[in-house]
Backbone bond lengths (Angstrom), bond angles and torsions (degrees), N, CA, C in turn:
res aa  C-N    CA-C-N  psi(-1)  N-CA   C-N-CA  omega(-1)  CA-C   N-CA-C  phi
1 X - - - 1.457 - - 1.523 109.73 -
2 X 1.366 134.81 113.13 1.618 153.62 129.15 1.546 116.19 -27.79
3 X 1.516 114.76 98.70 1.435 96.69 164.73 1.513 94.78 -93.47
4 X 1.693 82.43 -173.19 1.727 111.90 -153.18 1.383 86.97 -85.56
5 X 1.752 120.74 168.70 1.336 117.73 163.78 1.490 124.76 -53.74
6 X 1.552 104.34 -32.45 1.435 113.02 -176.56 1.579 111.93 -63.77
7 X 1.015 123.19 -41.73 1.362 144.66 159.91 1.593 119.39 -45.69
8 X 1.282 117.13 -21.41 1.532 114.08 -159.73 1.696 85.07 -126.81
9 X 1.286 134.64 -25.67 0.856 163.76 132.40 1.729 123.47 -15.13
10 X 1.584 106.61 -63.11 1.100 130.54 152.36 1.498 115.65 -45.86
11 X 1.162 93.89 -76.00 1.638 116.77 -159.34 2.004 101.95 -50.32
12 X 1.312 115.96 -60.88 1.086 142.99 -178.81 1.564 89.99 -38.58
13 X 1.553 118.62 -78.17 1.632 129.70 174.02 1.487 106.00 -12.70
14 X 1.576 125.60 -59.40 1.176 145.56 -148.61 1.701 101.89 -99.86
15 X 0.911 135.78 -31.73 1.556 151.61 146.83 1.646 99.94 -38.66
16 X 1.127 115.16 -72.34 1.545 128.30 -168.20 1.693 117.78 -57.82
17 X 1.628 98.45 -39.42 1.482 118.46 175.80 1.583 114.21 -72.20
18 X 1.338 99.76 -37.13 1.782 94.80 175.41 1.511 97.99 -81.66
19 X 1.450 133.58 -37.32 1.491 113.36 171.39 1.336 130.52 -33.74
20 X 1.842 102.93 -38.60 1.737 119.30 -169.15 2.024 109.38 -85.93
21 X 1.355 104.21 6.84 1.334 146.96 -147.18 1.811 125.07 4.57
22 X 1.642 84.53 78.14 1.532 128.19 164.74 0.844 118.36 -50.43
23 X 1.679 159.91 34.61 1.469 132.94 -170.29 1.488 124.05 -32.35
24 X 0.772 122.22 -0.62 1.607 119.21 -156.51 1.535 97.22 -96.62
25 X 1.986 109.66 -45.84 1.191 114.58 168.89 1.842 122.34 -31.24
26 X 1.098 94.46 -13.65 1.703 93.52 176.14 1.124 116.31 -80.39
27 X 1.624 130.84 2.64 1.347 132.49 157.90 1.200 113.54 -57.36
28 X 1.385 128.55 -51.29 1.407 143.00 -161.56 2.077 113.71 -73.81
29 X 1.289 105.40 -7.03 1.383 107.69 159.69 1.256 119.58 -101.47
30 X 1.632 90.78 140.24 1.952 97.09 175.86 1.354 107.61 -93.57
31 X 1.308 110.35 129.59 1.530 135.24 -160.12 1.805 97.90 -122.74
32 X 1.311 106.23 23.58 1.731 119.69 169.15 1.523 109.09 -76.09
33 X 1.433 127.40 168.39 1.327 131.27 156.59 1.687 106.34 -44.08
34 X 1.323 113.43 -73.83 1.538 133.25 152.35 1.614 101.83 0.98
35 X 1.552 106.16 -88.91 1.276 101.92 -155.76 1.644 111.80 -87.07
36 X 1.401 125.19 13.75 1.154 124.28 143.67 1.378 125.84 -47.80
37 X 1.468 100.00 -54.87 1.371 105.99 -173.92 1.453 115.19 -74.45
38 X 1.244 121.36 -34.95 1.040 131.89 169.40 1.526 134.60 -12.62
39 X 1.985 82.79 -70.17 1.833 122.45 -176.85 1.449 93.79 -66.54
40 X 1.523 138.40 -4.05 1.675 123.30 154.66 1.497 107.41 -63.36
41 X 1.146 121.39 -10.12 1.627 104.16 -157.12 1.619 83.88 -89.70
42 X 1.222 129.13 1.36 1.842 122.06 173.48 1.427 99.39 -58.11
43 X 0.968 134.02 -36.02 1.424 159.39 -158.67 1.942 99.59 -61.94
44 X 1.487 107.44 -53.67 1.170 111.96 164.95 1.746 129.94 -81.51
45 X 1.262 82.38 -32.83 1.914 90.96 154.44 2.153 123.54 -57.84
46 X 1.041 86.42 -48.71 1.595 94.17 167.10 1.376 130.08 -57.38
47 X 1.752 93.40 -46.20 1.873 113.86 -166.29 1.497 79.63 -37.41
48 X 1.375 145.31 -110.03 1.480 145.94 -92.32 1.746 96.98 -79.70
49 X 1.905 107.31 -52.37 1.329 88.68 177.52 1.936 126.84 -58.04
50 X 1.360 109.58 -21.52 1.838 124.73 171.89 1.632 86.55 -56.24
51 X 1.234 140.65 -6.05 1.450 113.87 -152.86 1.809 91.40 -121.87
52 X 1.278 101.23 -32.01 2.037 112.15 156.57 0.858 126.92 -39.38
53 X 1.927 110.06 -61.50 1.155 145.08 -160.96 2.007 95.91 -58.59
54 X 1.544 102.00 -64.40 1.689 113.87 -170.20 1.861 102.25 -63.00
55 X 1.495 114.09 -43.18 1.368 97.01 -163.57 1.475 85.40 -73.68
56 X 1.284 142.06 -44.28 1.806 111.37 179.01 1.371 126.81 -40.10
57 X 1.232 86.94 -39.21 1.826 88.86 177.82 1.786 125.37 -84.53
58 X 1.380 113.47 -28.97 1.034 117.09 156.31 1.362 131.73 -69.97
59 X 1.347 128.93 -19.16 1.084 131.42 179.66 1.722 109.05 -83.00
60 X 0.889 123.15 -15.78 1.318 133.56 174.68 1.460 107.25 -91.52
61 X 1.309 128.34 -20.55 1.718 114.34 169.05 0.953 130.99 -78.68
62 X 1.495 124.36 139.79 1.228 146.78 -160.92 1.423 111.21 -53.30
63 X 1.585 114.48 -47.90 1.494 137.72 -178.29 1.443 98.96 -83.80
64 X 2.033 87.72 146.02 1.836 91.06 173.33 1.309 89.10 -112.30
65 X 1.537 121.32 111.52 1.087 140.40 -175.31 1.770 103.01 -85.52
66 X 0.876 126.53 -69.80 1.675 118.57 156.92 1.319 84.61 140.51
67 X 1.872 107.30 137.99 1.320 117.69 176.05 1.461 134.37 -27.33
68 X 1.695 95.40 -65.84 1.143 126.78 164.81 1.556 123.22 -44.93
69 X 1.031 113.34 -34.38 1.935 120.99 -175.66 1.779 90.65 -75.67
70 X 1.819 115.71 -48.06 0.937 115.38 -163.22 1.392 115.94 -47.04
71 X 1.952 95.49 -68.17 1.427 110.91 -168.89 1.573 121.12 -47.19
72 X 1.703 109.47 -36.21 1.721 129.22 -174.69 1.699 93.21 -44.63
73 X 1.336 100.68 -79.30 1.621 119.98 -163.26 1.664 104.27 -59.78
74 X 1.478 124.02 -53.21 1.505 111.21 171.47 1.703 123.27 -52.74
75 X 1.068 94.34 -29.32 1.569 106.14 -179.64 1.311 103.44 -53.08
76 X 1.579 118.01 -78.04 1.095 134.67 -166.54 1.663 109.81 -73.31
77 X 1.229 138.57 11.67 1.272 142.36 150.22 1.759 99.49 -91.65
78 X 1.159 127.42 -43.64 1.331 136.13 -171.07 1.814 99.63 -49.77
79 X 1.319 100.07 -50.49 1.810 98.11 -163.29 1.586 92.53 -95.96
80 X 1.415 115.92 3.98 1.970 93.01 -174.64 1.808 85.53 -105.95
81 X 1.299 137.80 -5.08 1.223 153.87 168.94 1.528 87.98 -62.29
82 X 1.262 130.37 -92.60 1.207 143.78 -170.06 1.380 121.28 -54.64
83 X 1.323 105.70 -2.31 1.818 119.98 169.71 1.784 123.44 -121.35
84 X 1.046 115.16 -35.50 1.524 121.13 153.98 0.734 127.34 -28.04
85 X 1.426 126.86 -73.86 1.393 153.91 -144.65 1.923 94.91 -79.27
86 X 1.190 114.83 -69.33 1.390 115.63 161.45 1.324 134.70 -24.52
87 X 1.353 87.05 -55.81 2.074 109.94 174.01 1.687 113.37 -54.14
88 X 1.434 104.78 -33.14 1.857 111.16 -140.96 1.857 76.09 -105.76
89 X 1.192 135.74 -47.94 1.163 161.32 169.14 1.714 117.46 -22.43
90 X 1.523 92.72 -25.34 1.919 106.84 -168.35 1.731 78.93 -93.03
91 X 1.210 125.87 -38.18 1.549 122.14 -168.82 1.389 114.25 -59.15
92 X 1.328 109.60 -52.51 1.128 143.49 -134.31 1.950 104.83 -98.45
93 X 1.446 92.65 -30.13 1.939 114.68 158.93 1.348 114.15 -73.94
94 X 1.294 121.20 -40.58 1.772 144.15 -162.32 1.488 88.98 -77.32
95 X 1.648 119.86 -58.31 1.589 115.29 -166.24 1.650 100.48 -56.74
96 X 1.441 107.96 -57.51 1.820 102.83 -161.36 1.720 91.67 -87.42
97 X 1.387 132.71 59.97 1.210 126.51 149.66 1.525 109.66 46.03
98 X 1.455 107.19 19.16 1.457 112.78 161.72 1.379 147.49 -94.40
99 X 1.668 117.70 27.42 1.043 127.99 -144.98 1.767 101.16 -82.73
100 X 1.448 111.75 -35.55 1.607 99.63 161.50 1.406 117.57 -55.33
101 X 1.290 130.37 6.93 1.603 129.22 -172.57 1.228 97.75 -113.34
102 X 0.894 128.19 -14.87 1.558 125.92 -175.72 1.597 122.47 -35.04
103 X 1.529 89.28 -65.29 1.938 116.39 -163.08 2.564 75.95 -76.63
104 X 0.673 133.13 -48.69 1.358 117.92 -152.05 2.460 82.34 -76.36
105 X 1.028 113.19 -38.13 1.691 97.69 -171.24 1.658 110.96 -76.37
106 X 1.169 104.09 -0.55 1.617 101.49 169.20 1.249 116.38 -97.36
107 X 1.035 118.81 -50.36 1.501 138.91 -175.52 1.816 92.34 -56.31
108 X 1.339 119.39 -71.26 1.049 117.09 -179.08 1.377 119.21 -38.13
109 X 1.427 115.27 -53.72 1.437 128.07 -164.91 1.671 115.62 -73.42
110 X 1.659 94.87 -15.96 1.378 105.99 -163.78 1.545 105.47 -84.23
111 X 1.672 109.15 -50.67 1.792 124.95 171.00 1.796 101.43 -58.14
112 X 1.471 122.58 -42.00 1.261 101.92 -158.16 1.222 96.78 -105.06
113 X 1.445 136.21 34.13 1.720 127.65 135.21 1.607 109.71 -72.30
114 X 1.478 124.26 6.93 1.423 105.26 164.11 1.140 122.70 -84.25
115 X 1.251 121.29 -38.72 1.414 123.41 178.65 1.265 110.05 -73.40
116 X 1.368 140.30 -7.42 1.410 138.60 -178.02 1.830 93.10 -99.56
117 X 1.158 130.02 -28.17 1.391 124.05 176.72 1.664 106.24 -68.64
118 X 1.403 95.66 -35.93 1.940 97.06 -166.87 1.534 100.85 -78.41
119 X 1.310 139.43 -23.11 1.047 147.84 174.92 1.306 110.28 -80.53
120 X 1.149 139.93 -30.66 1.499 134.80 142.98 1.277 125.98 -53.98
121 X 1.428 120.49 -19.43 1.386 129.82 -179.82 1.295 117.04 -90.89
122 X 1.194 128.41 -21.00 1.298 156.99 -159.07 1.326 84.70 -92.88
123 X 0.886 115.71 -106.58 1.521 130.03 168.95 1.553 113.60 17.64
124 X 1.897 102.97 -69.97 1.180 122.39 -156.14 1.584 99.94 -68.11
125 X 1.499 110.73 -38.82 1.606 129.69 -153.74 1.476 90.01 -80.15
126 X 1.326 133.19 -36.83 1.478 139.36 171.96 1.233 105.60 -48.43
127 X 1.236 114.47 -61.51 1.667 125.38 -153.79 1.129 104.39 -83.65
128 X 1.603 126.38 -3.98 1.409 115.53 159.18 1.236 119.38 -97.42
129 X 1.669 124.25 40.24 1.068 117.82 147.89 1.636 122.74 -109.44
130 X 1.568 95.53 22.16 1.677 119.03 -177.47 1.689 97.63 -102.78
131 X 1.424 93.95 164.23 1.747 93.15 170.59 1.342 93.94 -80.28
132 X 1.301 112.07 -175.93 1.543 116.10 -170.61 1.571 112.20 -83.03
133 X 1.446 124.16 -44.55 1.452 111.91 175.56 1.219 106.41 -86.92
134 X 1.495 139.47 67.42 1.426 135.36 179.70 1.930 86.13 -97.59
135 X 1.052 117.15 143.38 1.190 120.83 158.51 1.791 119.22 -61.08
136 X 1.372 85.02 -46.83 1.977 76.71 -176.60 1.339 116.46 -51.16
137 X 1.286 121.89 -17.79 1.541 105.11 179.89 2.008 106.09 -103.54
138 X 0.932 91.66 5.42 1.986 84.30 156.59 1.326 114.65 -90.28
139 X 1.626 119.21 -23.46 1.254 141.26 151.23 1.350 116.35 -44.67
140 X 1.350 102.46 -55.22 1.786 98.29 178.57 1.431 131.64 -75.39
141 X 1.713 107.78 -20.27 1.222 124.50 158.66 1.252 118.58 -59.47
142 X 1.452 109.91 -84.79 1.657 92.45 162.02 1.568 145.37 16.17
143 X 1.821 82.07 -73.04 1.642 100.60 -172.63 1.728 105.38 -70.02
144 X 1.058 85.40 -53.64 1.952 92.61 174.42 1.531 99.75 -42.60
145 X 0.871 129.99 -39.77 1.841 119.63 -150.21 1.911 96.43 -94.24
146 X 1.748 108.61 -40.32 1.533 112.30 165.44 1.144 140.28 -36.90
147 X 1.803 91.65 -37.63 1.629 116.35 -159.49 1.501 106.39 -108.30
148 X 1.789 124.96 -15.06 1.523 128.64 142.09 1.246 114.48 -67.74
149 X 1.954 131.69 -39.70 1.275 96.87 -175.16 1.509 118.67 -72.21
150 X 1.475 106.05 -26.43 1.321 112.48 178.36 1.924 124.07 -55.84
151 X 1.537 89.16 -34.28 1.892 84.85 161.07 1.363 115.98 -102.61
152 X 1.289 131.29 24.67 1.360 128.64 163.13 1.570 97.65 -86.86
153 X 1.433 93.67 -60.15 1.792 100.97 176.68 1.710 125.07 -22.90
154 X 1.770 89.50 -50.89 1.819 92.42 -171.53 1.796 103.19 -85.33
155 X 1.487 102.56 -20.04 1.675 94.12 164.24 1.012 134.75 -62.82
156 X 1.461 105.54 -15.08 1.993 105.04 -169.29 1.779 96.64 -110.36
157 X 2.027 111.92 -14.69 1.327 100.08 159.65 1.598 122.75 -70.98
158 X 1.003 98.70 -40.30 1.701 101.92 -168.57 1.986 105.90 -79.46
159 X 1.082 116.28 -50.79 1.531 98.79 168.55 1.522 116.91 -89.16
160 X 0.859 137.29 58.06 1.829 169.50 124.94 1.170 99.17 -122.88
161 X 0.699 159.83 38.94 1.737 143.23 175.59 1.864 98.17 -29.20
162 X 1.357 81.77 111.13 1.325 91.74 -169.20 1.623 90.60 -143.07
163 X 1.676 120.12 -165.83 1.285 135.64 153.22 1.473 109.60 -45.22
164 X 1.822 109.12 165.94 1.559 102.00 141.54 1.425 119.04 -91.37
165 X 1.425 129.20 5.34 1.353 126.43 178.66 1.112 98.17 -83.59
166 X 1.413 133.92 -49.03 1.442 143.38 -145.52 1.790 88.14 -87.02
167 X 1.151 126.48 -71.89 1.604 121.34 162.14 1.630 104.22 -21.18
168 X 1.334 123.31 -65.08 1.324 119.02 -170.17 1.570 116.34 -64.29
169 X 1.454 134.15 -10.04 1.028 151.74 -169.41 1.724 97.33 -107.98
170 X 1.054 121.81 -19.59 2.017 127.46 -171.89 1.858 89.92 -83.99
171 X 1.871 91.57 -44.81 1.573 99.28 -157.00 1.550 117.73 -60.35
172 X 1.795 97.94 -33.81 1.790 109.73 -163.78 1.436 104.49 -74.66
173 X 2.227 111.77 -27.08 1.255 107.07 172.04 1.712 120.90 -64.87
174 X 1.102 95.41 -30.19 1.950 102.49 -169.09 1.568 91.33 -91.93
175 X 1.357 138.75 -1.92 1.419 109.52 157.57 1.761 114.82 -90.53
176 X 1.539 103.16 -17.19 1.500 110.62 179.00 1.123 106.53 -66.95
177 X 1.406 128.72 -63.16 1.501 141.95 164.78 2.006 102.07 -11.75
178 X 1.694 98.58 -70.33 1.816 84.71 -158.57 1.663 80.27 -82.76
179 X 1.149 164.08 23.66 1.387 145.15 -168.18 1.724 93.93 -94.37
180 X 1.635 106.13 -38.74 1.396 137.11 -154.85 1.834 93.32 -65.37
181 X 1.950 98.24 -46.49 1.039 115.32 -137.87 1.979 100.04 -73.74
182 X 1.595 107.83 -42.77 1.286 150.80 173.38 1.389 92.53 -42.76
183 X 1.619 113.72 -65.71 2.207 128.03 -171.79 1.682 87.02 -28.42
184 X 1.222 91.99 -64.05 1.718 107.62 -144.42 1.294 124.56 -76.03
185 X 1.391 113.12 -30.74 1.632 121.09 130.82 1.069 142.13 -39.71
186 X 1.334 122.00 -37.07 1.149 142.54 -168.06 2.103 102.13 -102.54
187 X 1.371 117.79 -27.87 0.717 116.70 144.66 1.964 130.60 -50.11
188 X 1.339 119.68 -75.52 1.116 115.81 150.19 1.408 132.86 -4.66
189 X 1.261 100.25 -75.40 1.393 121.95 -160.62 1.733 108.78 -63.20
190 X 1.308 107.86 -27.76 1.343 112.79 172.64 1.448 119.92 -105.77
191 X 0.822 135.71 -1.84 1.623 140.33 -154.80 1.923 86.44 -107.00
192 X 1.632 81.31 127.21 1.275 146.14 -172.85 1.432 105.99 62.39
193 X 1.332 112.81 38.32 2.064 113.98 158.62 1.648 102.68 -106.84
194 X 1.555 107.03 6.30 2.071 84.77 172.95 2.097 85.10 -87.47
């Protein structure tokens, strides 16, 4: 399912507002069957900056791993990234008696990985007006990565309305999840170039 601009439009609005940390902005997501499915299409909103994100990082490795090896294996971490988390997520609602929270922590989590992608991009597009080993921009990474977990954090408090421990306990699982996800890719991706 394709939402409309107004819709992506919306959603994005309400993404941005819990960044500035609005609760109220949680009006502005559709928490329908509909707009569940919908908040995947962030997924295509992301693709190009995800595609910034890798050539920064690839362009800096030592190994010429080959386009093709790249794109295969990022790809397929890219969409099991964007499917996991969902999957493990129905459990993980069911344990803390959150299963009406379910459809509102995806949806949420799903629209407001854009602004945490563009804020990595920002970042990156900054720091290339540094030479490459300047410290300030490991500095700026950093901050970028502080200032997503910190609004992932209040995303999984406010649509669970839950604790901030119990949020902080959702958060350490969904960074293990893609940390897990990254191992095993990253496994791949190198095996048999040592």
């Amino acid at each position: 399912m394709i939402p409309t601009y107004q819709e992506i439009r919306t959603a994005l609005q309400g993404a941005l507002g819990l960044a500035r940390g609005d609760v109220s902005a949680m009006e502005q997501f559709d928490f329908t069957f509909d707009g569940f499915w919908k908040s995947f299409f962030a997924a295509v909103l992301v693709l190009p900056l995800y595609f910034i994100v890798l050539y920064d990082h690839y362009a800096q490795e030592p190994e010429n791993l080959g386009v093709a090896r790249i794109v295969f294996v990022e790809g397929i971490s890219y969409v099991l990234g964007w499917l996991l988390f969902p999957i493990l997520a129905i459990f993980i609602t069911r344990l803390l008696d959150r299963s009406s929270s379910y459809v509102p922590l995806i949806v949420v989590s799903n629209w407001g990985s854009v602004p945490q992608a563009i804020l990595f991009v920002l970042a990156i597009l900054f720091g290339s007006f540094f030479p490459p080993q300047t410290p300030f921009i490991g500095f700026m990474m950093l901050a970028a990565f502080l200032a997503t977990l910190a609004y992932q954090w209040f995303l999984i408090r406010v649509s669970l309305q839950v604790s901030g421990f119990i949020a902080l306990a959702v958060l350490f699982f969904y960074l293990l999840v893609n940390y897990s996800l990254k191992l095993t890719g990253d496994r791949f991706l190198y095996a048999g170039t040592g």
